[in-house]
C-alpha positions in Angstrom: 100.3 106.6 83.4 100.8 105.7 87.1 103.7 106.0 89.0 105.0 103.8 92.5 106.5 104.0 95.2 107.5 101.2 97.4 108.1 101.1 101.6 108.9 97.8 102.9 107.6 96.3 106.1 110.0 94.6 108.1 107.6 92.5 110.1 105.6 88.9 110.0 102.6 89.8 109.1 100.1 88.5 107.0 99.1 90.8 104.0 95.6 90.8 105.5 96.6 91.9 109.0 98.9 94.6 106.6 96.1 96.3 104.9 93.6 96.5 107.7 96.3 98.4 109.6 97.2 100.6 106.4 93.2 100.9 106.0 92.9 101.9 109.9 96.0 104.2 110.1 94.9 106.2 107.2 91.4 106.4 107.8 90.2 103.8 104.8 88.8 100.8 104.0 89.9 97.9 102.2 88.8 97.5 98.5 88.0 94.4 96.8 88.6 92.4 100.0 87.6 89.2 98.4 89.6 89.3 95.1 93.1 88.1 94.9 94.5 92.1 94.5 92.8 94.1 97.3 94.1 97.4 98.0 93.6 100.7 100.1 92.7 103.7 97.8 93.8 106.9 100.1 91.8 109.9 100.5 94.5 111.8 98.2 93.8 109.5 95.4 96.9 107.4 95.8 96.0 103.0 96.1 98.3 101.1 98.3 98.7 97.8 97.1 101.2 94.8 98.9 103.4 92.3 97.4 104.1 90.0 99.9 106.6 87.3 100.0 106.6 84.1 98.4 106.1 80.9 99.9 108.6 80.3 102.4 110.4 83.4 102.0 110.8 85.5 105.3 109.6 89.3 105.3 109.8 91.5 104.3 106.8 92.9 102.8 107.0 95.7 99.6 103.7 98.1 100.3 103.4 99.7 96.7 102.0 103.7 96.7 100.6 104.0 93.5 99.3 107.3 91.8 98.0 108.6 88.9 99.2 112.0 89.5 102.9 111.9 89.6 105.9 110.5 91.1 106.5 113.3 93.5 102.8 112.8 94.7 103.2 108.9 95.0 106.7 109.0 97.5 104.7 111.9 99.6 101.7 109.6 99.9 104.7 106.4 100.6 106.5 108.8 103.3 103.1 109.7 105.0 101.9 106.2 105.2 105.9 104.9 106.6 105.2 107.4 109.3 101.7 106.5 110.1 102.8 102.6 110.6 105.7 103.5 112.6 103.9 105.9 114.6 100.3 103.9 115.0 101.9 100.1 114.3 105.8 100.5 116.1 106.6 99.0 112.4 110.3 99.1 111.1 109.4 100.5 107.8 111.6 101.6 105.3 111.8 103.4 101.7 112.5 101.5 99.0 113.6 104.0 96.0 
């Protein structure tokens, strides 16, 4: 079972430009770059996945936390990450649960 939790960028960004600076501000890479799902896996375990909007919809951006763990493990690793891209990006980020 895997359990989310969802921060949404308020910015226009691409979902690209979004995980390179999820990958950078949490010390990761990006996984399956070429595929149509890439994602950041975290060093806690937790992937970071992004839904971005559809065509011609305007930001913002849901950043999914998901983990295998529990609930309370996926909003800490959520929480973290908002604070790294406010603190590293200047990002308005906010919860989304």
């Amino acid at each position: 079972m895997s359990f989310v939790a969802t921060i949404v960028i308020h910015e226009a960004i691409t979902k690209l430009d979004a995980l390179n600076m999820i990958a950078t501000v949490s010390g990761t890479r990006i996984t399956d770059s070429g595929s149509a799902n890439p994602i950041v896996v975290l060093s806690s375990g937790s992937r970071v996945e992004i839904d971005v909007p559809k065509f011609g919809e305007a930001p913002p951006m849901a950043v999914d936390v998901w983990s295998d763990v529990s609930a309370e493990h996926a909003r800490r690793d959520a929480l973290q990450m908002q604070s790294l891209l406010q603190k590293s990006a200047g990002w308005k980020v906010l919860q989304d649960w």
